[in-house]
N, C-alpha and C positions, 0 to 999 in steps of 0.2 A: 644477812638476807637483804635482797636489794629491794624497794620501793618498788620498783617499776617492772618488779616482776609477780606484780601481785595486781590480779583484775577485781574493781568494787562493783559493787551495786550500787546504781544512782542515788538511793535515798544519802547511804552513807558516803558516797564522792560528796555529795551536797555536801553534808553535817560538815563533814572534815573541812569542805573549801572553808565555811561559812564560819569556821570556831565550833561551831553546835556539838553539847556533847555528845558522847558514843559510847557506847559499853558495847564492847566485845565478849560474844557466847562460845561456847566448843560447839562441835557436831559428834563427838563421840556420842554425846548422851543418845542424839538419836537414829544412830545407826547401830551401836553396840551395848547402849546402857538400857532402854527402856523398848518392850516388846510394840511391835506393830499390831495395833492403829494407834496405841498410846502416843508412841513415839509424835507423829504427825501432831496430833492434838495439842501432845506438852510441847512442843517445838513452837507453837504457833502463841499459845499461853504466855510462853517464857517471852517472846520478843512484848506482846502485849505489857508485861509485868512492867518491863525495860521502857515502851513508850508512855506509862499513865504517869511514869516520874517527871516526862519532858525531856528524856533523853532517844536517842536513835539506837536499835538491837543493831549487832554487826557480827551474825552467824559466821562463822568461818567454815570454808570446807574445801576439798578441793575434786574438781569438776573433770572427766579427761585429762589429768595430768595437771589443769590450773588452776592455781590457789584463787578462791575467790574472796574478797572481804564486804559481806553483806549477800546472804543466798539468797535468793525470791524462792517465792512459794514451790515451784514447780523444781528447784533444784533443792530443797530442802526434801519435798516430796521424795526424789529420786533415791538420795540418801539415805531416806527412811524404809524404801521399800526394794532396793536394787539389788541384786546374788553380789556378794563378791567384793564387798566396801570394806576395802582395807583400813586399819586403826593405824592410825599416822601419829610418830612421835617426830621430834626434831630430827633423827637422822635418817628417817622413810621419806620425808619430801621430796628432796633431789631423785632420788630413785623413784615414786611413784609420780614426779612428772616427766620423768626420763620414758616410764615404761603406759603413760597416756591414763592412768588408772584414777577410778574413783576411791576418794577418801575420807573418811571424818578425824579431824584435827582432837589430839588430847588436850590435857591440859600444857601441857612441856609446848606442845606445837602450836596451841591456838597463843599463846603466851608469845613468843616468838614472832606472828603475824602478826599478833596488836600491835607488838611492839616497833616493828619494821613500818607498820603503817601509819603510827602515831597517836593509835588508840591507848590510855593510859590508865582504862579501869576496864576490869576482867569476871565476869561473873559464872560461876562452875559449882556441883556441887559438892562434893567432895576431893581435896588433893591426893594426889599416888604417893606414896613414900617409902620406907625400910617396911621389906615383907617380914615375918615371921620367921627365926630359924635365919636369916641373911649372913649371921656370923658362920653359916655354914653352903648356903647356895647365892653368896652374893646378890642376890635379888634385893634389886634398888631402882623407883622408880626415875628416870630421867627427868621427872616433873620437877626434883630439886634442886637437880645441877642447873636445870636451864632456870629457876630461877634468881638462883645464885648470881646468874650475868643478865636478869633482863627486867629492864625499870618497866614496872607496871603494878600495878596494884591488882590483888586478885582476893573476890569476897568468896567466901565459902565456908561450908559449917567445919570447918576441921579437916583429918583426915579421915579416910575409909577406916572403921571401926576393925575389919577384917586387918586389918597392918599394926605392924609392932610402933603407938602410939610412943610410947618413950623413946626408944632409940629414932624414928622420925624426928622430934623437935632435938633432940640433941644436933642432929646432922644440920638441918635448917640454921640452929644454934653456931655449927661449926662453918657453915656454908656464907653466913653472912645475909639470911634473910631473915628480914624485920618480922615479927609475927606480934598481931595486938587483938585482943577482944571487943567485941563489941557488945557494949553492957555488959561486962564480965570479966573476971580475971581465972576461969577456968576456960580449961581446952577444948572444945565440942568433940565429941566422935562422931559427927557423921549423924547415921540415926539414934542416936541418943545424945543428949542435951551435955554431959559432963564427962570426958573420956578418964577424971581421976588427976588430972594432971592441972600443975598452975602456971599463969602466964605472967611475965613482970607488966606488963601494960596493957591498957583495958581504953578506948574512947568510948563513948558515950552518945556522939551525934555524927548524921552527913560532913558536917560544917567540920568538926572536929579534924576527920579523917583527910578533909581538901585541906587545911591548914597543916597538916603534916606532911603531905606531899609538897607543901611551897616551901616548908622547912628543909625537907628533901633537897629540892631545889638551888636552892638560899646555899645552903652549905655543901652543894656539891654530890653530896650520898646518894644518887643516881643510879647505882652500878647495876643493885638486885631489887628484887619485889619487895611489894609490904603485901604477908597474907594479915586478911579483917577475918577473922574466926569469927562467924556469926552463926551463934548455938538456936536450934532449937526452943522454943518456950516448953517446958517439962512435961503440958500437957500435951505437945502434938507429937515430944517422941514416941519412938516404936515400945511398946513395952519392955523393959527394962531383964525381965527374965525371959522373955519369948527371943529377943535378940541373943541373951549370953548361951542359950541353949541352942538355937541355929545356930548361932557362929561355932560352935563347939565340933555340933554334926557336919557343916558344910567343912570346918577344915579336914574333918577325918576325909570326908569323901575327896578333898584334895589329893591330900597322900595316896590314895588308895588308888584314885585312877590317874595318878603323876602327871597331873598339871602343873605346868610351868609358866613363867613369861608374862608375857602379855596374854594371857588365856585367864590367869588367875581370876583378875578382878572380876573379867565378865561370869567366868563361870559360879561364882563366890556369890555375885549378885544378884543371879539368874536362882541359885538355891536358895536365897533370901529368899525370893519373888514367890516358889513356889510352896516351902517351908513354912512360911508367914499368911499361905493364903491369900497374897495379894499387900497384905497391912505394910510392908516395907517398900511396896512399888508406891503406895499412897503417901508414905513417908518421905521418899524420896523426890516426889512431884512436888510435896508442902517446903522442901527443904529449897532446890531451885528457884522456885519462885519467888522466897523470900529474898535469895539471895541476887537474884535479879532488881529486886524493886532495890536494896538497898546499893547494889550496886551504880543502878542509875540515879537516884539522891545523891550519891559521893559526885559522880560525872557533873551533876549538874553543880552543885557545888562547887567544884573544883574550877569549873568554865567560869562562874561569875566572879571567881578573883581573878583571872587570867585579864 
């Protein structure tokens, strides 16, 4: 993807000229992940999260056909509330600027723009990875291949609890992306704090996490991401039976009404939402934010050894 095919927003053209750091957001979350007027609210939240660390939020999304890095208000708005906003992964781009459309960037694609514009830390709240059953309908998120090839650092509690957690890190494992905890050497799911699974490396601080990126550096290992698994604190997971009991009913209701694709997640999420009463939309909001705030600590970190 070319630099110059990509329009910013002046806060972050500034950061970028200036060194200042940047933490790059998705825009799926609010256009497809979190219902309207939430959306707008947690949209507006999340970049706050990202500025109270001293770093610049840099929403991606894209606009009639153009990629933008850093939405303003009123194009965020739009996003949040427009018919017809397509879910963008890396190989919808070329085609959704071909055909003038509006989009929000996933993980796979906002990953991709950071990366093309020079932003090196990525804050999202859960990754896409190996569905369910995949040993039989291939279902495999693109989140992992593209970050297989694309140096950026990307904070998130895990992956979606709804995905085959095991065979995910295996593939990441196979794929050549770094994966460490943070405060921890277990795996987060997503809405719950411990998805069962252990990780070889765990840092501990911002500073930690920038020191590894120059080691990165240092020795060349550039090629793919480092995901920061940053869990939950055990009190603000979703309740631990109310989750395995949704997940249970929402997958039947997959099968039943043969959802595929890119439908999955939203529709998976959307039965959280109403399933739970709400409790896993609040979950999901607590979850972003953190991983916004920690995201921007690593940015800024990482700037003051540059």
């Amino acid at each position: 993807m070319k630099n110059s095919s990509l329009r910013y927003g002046a806060e972050v053209a500034d950061a970028l000229r200036d060194g200042r750091p940047v933490v790059a957001l998705e825009s799926t979350i609010i256009s497809h992940g979190l219902p309207h007027p939430d959306n707008i609210r947690v949209a507006r939240e999340i970049e706050d999260a990202v500025r109270a660390t001293g770093a610049v939020p840099a929403t991606i999304g894209m606009i009639a056909g153009e990629l933008v890095v850093g939405l303003d208000d009123a194009r965020v708005a739009h996003l949040a509330s427009a018919e017809g906003v397509a879910k963008l992964s890396v190989r919808d781009l070329a085609v959704a600027a071909a055909r003038r459309a509006d989009g929000a960037t996933t993980v796979a694609a906002t990953s991709a723009v950071a990366a093309a514009a020079g932003i090196g830390v990525f804050a999202t709240g859960g990754l896409g990875g190996v569905h369910r059953e995949a040993n039989i309908t291939f279902d495999e998120s693109a989140d992992l291949t593209t970050l297989a090839r694309t140096p950026i650092v990307v904070v998130c509690a895990g992956v979606k609890s709804i995905l085959d957690v095991s065979a995910t890190l295996e593939r990441m494992e196979t794929l050549g992306v770094t994966v460490v905890g943070y405060r921890t050497r277990r795996f987060p799911g997503f809405f719950i704090t411990d998805s069962g699974y252990e990780l070889d490396w765990s840092v501990d601080s911002p500073e930690q996490i920038a020191e590894m990126i120059a080691a990165q550096a240092a020795l060349g290992a550039t090629e793919g991401a480092t995901v920061v698994a940053n869990p939950l604190p055990v009190d603000e997971q979703l309740d631990t039976a109310l989750h395995d009991r949704t997940l249970a009913d929402g997958l039947a209701l997959l099968e039943q009404n043969k959802v595929t694709g890119k439908a999955v997640t939203p529709f998976l999420l959307s039965y959280f939402h109403s399933a739970t009463e709400g409790a896993s939309l609040a979950t999901n909001i607590r979850i972003i934010l953190r991983n916004a705030t920690l995201a921007g600590q690593v940015a800024v970190a990482a700037a003051a050894r540059s």
